[in-house]
Structures are given as C-alpha cells and as structure tokens.
C-alpha positions as CSV (number, residue, x, y, z in Angstrom):
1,X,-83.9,21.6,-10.9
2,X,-81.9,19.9,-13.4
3,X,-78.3,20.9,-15.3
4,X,-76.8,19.4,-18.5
5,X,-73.7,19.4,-19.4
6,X,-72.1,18.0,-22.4
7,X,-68.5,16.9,-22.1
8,X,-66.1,14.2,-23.8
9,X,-67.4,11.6,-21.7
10,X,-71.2,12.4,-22.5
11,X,-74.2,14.0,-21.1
12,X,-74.5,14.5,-17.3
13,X,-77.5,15.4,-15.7
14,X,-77.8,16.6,-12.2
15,X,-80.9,16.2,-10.6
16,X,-82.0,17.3,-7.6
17,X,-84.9,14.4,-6.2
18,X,-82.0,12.6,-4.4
19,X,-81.6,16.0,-2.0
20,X,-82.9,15.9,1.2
21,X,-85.2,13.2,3.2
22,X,-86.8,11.2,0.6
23,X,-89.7,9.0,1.5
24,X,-89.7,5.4,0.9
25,X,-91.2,4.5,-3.0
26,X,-94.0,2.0,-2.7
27,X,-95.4,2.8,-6.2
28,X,-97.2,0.2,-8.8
29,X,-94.3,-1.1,-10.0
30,X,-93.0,-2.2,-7.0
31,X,-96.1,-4.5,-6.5
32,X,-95.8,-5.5,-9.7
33,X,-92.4,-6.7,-8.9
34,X,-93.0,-8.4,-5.3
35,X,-95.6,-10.5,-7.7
36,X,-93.3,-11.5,-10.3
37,X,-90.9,-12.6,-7.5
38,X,-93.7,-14.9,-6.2
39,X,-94.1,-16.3,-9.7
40,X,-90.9,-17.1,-10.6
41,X,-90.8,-19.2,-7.8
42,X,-89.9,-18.7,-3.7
43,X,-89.5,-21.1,-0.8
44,X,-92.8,-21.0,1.5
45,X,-90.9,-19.5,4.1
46,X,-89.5,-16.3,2.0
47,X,-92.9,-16.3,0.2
48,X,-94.8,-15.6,3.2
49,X,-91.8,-12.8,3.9
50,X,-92.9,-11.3,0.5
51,X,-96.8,-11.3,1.1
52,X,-95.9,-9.5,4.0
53,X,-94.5,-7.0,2.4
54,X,-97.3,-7.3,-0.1
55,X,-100.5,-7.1,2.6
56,X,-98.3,-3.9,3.7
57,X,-98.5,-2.0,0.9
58,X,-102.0,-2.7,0.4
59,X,-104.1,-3.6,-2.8
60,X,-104.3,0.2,-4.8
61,X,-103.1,3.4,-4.6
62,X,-101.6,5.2,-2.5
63,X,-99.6,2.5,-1.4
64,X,-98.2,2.3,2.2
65,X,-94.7,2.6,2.4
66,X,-92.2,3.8,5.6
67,X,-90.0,2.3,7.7
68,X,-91.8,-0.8,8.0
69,X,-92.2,-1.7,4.2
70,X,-87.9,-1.7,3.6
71,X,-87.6,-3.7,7.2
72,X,-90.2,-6.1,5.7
73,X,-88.3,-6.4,2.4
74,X,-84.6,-6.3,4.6
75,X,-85.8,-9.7,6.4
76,X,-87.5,-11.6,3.3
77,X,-83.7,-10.1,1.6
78,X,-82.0,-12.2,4.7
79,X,-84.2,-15.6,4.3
80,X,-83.7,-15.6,0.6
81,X,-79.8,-15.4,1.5
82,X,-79.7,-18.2,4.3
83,X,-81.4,-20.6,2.2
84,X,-78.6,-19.6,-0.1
85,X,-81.3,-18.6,-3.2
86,X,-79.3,-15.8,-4.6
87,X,-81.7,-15.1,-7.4
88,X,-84.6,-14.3,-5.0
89,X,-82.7,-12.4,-2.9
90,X,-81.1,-10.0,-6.0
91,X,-85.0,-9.4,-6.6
92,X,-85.5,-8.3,-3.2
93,X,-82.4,-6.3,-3.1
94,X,-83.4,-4.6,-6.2
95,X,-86.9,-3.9,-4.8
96,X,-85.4,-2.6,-1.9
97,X,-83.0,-0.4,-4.0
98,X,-86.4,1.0,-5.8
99,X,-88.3,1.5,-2.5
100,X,-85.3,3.6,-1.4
101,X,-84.6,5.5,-4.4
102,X,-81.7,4.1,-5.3
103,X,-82.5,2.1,-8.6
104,X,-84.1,4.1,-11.3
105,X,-87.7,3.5,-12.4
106,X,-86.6,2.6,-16.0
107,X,-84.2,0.1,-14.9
108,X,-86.3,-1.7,-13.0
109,X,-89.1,-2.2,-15.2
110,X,-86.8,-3.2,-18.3
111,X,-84.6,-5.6,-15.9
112,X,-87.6,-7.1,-15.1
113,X,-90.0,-6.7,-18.0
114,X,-92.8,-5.1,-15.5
115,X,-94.7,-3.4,-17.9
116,X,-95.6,-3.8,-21.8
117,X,-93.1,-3.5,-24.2
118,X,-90.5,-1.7,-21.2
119,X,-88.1,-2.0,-23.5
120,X,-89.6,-0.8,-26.4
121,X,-90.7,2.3,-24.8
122,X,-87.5,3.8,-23.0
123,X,-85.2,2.5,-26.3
124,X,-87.5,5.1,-28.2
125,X,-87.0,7.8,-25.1
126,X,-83.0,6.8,-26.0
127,X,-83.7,7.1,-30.2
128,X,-85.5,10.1,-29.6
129,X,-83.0,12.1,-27.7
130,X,-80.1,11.3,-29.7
131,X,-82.1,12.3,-32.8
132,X,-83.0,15.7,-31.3
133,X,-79.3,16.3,-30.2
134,X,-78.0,15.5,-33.4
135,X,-80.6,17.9,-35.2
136,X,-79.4,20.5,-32.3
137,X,-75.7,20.3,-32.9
138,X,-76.0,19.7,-36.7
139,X,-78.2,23.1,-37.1
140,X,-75.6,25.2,-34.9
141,X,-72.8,23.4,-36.7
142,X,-74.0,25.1,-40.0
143,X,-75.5,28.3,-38.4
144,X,-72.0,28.5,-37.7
145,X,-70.4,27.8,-40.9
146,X,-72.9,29.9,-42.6
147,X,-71.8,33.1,-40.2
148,X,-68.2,31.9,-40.8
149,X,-67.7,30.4,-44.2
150,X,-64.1,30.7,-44.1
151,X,-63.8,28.7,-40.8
152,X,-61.5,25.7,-40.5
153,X,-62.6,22.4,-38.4
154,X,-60.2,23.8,-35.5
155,X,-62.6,26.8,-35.5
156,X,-65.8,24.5,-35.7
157,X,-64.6,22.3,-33.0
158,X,-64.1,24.9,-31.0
159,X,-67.3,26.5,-31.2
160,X,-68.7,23.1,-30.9
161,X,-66.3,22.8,-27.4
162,X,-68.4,26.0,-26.2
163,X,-71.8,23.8,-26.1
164,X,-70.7,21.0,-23.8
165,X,-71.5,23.0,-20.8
166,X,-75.5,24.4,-20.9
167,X,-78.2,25.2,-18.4
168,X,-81.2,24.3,-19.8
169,X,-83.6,26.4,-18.8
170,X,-87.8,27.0,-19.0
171,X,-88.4,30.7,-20.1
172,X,-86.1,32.5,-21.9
173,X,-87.1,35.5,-19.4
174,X,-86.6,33.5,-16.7
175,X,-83.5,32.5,-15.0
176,X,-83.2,28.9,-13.5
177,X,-83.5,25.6,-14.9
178,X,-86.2,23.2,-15.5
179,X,-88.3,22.3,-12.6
180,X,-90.2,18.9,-13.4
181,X,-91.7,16.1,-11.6
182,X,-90.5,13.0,-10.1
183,X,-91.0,11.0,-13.4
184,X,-89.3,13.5,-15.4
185,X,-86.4,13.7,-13.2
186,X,-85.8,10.3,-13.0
187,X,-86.1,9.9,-16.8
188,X,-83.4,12.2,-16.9
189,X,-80.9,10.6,-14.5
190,X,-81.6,7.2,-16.4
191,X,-80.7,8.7,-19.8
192,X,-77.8,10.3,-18.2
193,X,-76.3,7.0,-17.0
194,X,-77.1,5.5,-20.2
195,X,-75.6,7.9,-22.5
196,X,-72.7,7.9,-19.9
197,X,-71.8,4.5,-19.3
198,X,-74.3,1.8,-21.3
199,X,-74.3,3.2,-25.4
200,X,-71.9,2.0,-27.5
201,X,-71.4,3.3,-31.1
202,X,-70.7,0.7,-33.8
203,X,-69.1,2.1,-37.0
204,X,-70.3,1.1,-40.4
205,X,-73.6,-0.2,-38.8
206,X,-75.6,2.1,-41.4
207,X,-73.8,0.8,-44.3
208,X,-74.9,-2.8,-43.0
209,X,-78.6,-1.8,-42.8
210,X,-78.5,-0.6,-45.9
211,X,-76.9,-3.7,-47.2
212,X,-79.5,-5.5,-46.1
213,X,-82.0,-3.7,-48.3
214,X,-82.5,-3.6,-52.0
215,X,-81.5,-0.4,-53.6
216,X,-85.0,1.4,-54.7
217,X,-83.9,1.9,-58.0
218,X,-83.5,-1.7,-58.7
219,X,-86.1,-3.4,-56.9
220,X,-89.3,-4.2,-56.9
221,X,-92.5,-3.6,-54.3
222,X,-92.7,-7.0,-53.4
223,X,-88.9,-7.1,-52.9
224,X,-88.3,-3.9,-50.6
225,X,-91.6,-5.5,-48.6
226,X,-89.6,-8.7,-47.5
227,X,-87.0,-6.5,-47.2
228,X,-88.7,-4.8,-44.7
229,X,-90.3,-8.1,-43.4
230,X,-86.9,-9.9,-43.3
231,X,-85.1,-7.1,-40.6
232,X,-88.2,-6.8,-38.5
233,X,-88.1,-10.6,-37.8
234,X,-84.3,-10.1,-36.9
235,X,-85.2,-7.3,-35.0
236,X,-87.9,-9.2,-33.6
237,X,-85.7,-12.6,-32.9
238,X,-83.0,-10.3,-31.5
239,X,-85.6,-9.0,-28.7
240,X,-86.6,-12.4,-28.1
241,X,-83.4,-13.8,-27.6
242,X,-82.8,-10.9,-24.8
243,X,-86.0,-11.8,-22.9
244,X,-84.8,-15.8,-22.8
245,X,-81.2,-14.4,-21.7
246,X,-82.5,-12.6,-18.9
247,X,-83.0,-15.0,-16.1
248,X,-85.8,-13.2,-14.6
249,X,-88.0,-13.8,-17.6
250,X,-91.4,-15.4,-16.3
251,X,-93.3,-17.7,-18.3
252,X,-95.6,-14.7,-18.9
253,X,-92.7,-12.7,-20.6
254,X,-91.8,-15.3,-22.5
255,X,-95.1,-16.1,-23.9
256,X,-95.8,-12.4,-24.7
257,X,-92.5,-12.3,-26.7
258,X,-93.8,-15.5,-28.7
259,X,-97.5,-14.6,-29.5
260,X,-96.6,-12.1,-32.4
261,X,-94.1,-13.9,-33.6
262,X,-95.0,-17.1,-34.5
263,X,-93.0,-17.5,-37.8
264,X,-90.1,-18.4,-35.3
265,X,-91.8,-22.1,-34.9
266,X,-91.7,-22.1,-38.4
267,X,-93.8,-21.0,-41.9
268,X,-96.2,-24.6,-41.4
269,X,-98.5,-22.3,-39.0
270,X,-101.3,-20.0,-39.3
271,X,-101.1,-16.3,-37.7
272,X,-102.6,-15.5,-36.1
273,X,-102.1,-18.2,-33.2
274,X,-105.2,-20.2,-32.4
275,X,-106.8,-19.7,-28.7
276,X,-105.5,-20.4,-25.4
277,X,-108.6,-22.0,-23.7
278,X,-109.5,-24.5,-27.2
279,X,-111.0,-27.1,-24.7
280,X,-112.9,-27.8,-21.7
281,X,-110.5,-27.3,-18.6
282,X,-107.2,-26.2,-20.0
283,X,-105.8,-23.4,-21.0
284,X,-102.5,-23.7,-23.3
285,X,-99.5,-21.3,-23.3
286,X,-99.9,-21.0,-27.6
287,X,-102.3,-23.2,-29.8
288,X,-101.0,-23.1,-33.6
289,X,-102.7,-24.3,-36.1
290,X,-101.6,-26.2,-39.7
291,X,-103.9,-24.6,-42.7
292,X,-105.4,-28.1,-42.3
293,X,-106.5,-27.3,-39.0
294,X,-104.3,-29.6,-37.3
295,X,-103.7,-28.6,-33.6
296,X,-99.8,-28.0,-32.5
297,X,-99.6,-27.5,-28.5
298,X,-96.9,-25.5,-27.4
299,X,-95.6,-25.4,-23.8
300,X,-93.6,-22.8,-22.3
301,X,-91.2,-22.9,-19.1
302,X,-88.9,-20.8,-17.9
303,X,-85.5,-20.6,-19.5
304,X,-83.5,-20.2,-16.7
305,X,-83.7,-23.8,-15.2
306,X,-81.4,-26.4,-15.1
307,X,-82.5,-29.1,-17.5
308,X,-80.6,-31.9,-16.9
309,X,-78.8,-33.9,-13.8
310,X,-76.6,-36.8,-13.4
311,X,-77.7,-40.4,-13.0
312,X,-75.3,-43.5,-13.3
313,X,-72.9,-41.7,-14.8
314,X,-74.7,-39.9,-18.0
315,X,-77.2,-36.9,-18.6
316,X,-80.8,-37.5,-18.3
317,X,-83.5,-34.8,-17.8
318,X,-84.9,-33.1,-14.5
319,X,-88.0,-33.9,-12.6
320,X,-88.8,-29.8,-14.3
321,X,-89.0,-31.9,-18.1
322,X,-90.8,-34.5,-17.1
323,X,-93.2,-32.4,-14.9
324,X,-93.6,-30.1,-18.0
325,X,-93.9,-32.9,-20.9
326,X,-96.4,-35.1,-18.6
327,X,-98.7,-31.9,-18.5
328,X,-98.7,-31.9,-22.1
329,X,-99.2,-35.0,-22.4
330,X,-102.3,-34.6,-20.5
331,X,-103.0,-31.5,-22.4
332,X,-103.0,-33.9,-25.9
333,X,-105.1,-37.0,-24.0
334,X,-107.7,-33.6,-23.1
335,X,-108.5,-33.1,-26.9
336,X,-108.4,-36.1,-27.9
337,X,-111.4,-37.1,-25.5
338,X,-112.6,-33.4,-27.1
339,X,-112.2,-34.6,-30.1
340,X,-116.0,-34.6,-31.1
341,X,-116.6,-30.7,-30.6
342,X,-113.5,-29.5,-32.0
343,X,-113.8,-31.6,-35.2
344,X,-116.8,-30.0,-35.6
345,X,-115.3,-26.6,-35.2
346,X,-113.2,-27.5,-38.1
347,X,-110.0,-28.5,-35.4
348,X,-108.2,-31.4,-36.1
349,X,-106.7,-33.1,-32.8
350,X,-106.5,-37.0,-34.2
351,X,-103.4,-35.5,-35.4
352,X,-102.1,-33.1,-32.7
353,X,-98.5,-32.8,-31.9
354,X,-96.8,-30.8,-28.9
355,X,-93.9,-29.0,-28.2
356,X,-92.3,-28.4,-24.6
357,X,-89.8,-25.5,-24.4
358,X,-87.2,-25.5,-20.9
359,X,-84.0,-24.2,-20.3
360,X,-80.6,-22.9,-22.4
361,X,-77.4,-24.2,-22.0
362,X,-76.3,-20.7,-20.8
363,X,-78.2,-21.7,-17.5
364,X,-76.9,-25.0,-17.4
365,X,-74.1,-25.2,-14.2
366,X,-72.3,-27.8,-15.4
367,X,-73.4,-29.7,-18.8
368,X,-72.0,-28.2,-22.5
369,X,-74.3,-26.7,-25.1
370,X,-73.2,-30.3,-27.2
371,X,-74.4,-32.3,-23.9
372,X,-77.8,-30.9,-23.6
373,X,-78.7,-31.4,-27.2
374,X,-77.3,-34.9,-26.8
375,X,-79.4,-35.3,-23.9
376,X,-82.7,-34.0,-25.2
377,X,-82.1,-36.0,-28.3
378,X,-82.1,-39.3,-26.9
379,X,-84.9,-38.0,-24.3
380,X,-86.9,-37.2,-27.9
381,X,-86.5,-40.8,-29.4
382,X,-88.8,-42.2,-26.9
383,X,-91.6,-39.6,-27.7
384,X,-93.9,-39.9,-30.3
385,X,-95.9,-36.9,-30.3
386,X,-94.3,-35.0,-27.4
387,X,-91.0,-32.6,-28.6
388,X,-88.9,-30.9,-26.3
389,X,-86.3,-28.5,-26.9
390,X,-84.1,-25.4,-25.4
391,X,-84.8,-21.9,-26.2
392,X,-81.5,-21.6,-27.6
393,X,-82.7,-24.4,-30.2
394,X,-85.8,-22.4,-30.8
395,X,-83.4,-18.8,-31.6
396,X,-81.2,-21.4,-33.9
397,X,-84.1,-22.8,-36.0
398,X,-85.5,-19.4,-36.7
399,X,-82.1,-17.8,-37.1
400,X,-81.3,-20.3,-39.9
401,X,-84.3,-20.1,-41.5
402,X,-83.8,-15.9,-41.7
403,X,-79.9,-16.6,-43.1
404,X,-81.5,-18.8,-46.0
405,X,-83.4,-16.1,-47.1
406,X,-81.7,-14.8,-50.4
407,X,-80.7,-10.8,-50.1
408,X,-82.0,-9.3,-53.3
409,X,-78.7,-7.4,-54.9
C-alpha cells in the first residue's frame, strides 16, 4: 500500500516494502554493479573479495542472496578501506546499501550508469509526473473557478490547500490504496525523495528556451531545424559533461556518451563514426573518418585519474598518459603495416592522426586547471601525430564551437 500526500514541502509517499523482514536484494543490477567495480579498477586482493561475492550470487536468475552475500560484500567493504581506496569501498557500500534495501533501484543505476540511457529513462518518469500533476491541479483549478466564478485567489488557494492530503486509491468502489509490486513501490519512494529534496525550479527558464528559438512567424524551415539541432547538442554536451563529472564513469560509459555525438570532436568528421575493429588485432574506442577517408584514432580513459605528478620540481604526465599514448601509438604503427587492405577499402592511414583523452582538472589533487593545460601542452610539442587532452578540453572545444553559432532573431 501506498499514500500521497501533497504538502508545502512536496509530495510524500509512504510505502510499505520497507515493513517487516525483507530479504536481501541480489537482483541484475547488482551484478551489474560488482562488474563495473572490477572494471574501474581494484587491488588483487579486494578483487578476489568481489568475485567472491560474484561466484555467490551465481551467473543468472534467481540470484543467491542471504546472509552470506552482505558478509561477502562487508569484508571486500573492509579491504577496500584498509588499503585506504575510498572509491572502491563507496561502491561496495552502495552495493551493500542496494542488497539491503536501503538504496533505491533508480539511484543506483543512474549513480552508476548500469543500464542504457538510466538517466534518460527515470528523468522522463520525473517529466512525466510533473506533467500529469500539473494537468490534475490545473483542471480542478478551473473546475473550480467555473463552479465559483466569483471566487477570489484566497478562495482558490484554499480549495487548492484541500488537495495536498489524498489517498490514492484503485477502484473507486473499493476502499484502500494502491497495492503494486516491488518495482512500482520503489519508483514511487525514489520520485518522493526527488520531488522532496533533489528538484529545483529555475524561474524564467521557459522564456530562455524560447529565446533560443526563432519565432515561427519569422523564420524559416531550415532556421527552426538548427534551431532544433543547436539545443539538442547542448542538451546532448550537457549530459556528457555529467557522465565525465561522475567519477564512476567507466571507459564504457564514456565511450557510449561519445558514439552519437561526434560533432563534439569537431564538423571535419563523418557520422556516422567509422568501425571499432578497422584492422587486424585491435579494436579502437572510436574510428572517425575525414570525407577524404583519412583515419583519426580516438582513445578513451577514464576521467577520474590523476594526470600529472611531480618530478624535479615541475609537472610532467603519469605513467596512466604514457601507458595510454604508447597504445595508440601502437594502434597508428598497426595501420600503417595495414596500410595495403585498408587503402583498398578506400581508408587512408598514410595520414592517420590520434587523439588520447585522460583526466579533468576537477580530479586533479593538487595541480590548477592553468597547470594541466600547461602540462599537456608542452607534453604535446614532442608529439607529432599523437594529441592528448582532458575531458574538460574536449566540453570547452565543443562548447565554443555551439556559442559561435549565430541565434537567428
């Protein structure tokens, strides 16, 4: 059973699947997660603590769960901790929190990106019940006006007052409230503590959309298209930058957030991007390609690593950039020795370029935003067809090139 109730504060939901014994969770998602704590990157010690927990559940539905899974997960929680890897052990915690109910489905899988477009998917649960209670209270707002047309907005409030208490119920024969399953239930208590404590309302963020659009009357097809065009590639670059500021983003999220947005690197590329496995041997994280059919190689690693470290008193990069532009290096020397079949698959490699992306200066401990670019800068001067930069480089290029883009009046 569920029971909303509307107040100043915002919607409440009561739910009842945290009354009682509740077994422990061992669900997809939470394998999903114990894997992408593996691949972002463990200690052999706590790894082997996590396959534990992995062999335990088993490989498919239903998974095992009990006492023994959250003791498994309590002691991979306590290795992570003593060899002081905070990051591995907030992953643990929060797969513990799932396991045992605590943490909500939907905040799990948009924390860590576990399924395909997470995000997407619960922000339209979000957009689609505010739209429905603003339809609800705007039609019993004018019900009530058209009853009482001599009603002042003391009178409306009031009546509008009356609402924020309601028991939602199935039948309207039937007392009680809505009895639902687990999922549903859960959905519920997420968009309760959503509504409650995580929306914020900006005023005059309509008139802005709307600014950024050409007025019908005035504008032409093509121009309302790039309208169009022009705030899905903010929209777009705005999701992107949140999967590169959460520092549990895997290389796999990262890359998934790239391959349908390719204009980021630029308008010099093709779309869409070329394919991953182009040679013998390799397969790269994006392939674009020049109208020419020139090969660029683009390398992704995670953006929550340190970049840079200290020697003889200046900035230079970490054993993580070299590692990554060595393999790309490699990568370029692989076509090149290609170069035969892929010519004659109209690709171009005598000219091939690369670009390795690492890091941001937001998870840099103790180097400035001004330092790293310095840094990377002078690393770049000794490359010739090698590039590295930092995601937040990456979100500035593209940014730029969208603020250049005239606004038709």
């Amino acid at each position: 059973m569920i029971t909303i109730t509307l107040s100043n504060t915002g919607v409440f939901v009561t739910p009842n699947f945290y009354c009682g014994h509740m077994r422990v969770r061992s669900d997809f998602s939470l394998r999903l997660l114990l894997d992408k704590i593996i691949e972002l990157g463990v200690s052999d010690h706590v790894r082997n603590l996590v396959e534990d927990s992995r062999r335990h559940m088993g490989d498919r539905s239903p998974y095992r769960g009990g006492k023994t899974l959250t003791d498994l997960l309590r002691q991979a929680i306590a290795a992570a901790r003593e060899e002081d890897d905070g990051d591995t052990a907030e992953r643990l915690e929060d797969a513990l929190s799932y396991s045992s109910g605590v943490m909500l489905g939907p905040d799990l899988e948009i924390k860590y990106q576990l399924l395909s477009h997470s995000r997407e998917i619960h922000g339209n649960v979000l957009r689609s019940t505010l739209s429905s209670a603003a339809i609800w209270f705007g039609d019993g707002a004018r019900t009530f006006l058209k009853d009482k047309p001599q009603a002042s907005v003391n009178d409306l409030l009031t009546f509008l007052d009356g609402l924020r208490s309601m028991e939602v119920r199935e039948h309207p024969d039937a007392p009680g409230t809505y009895s639902a399953i687990r999922g549903t239930r859960e959905t519920m208590t997420w968009l309760e503590e959503t509504f409650r404590d995580r929306l914020r309302f900006q005023p005059g963020i309509g008139d802005a959309v709307a600014a950024a659009t050409p007025a019908s009357a005035s504008a032409s097809v093509e121009e309302l298209a790039d309208a169009v065009l022009l705030r899905a590639r903010r929209r777009a670059l705005d999701d992107f930058r949140a999967v590169v500021l959460n520092r549990h983003s895997s290389e796999r999220d990262l890359q998934r957030a790239l391959e349908n947005n390719i204009w980021i690197f630029g308008g010099t590329y093709l779309t869409p991007h070329g394919p991953r496995r182009i040679s013998r041997g390799i397969e790269l994280d994006l392939t674009l390609l020049r109208p020419d059919g020139t090969v660029h190689v683009v390398e992704l690693k995670r953006a929550a690593v340190p970049i840079l470290t200290h020697q003889r008193g200046r900035y230079v990069p970490t054993n993580e950039v070299h590692r990554a532009m060595t393999q790309t290096i490699n990568y370029l020397v692989t076509l090149d020795e290609d170069r035969a079949s892929l010519t004659a698959r109209g690709i171009d490699v005598r000219r091939a370029s690369a670009t390795v992306i690492i890091g941001h200066p937001d998870f840099e401990h103790s180097a400035s935003e001004p330092e790293v670019d310095e840094a990377l800068r002078i690393y770049n001067s000794h490359l010739s067809r090698v590039e590295v930069v930092t995601y937040k480089q990456l979100i500035d290029r593209a940014a730029q090139s969208l603020r250049m883009v005239p606004v038709v009046e």
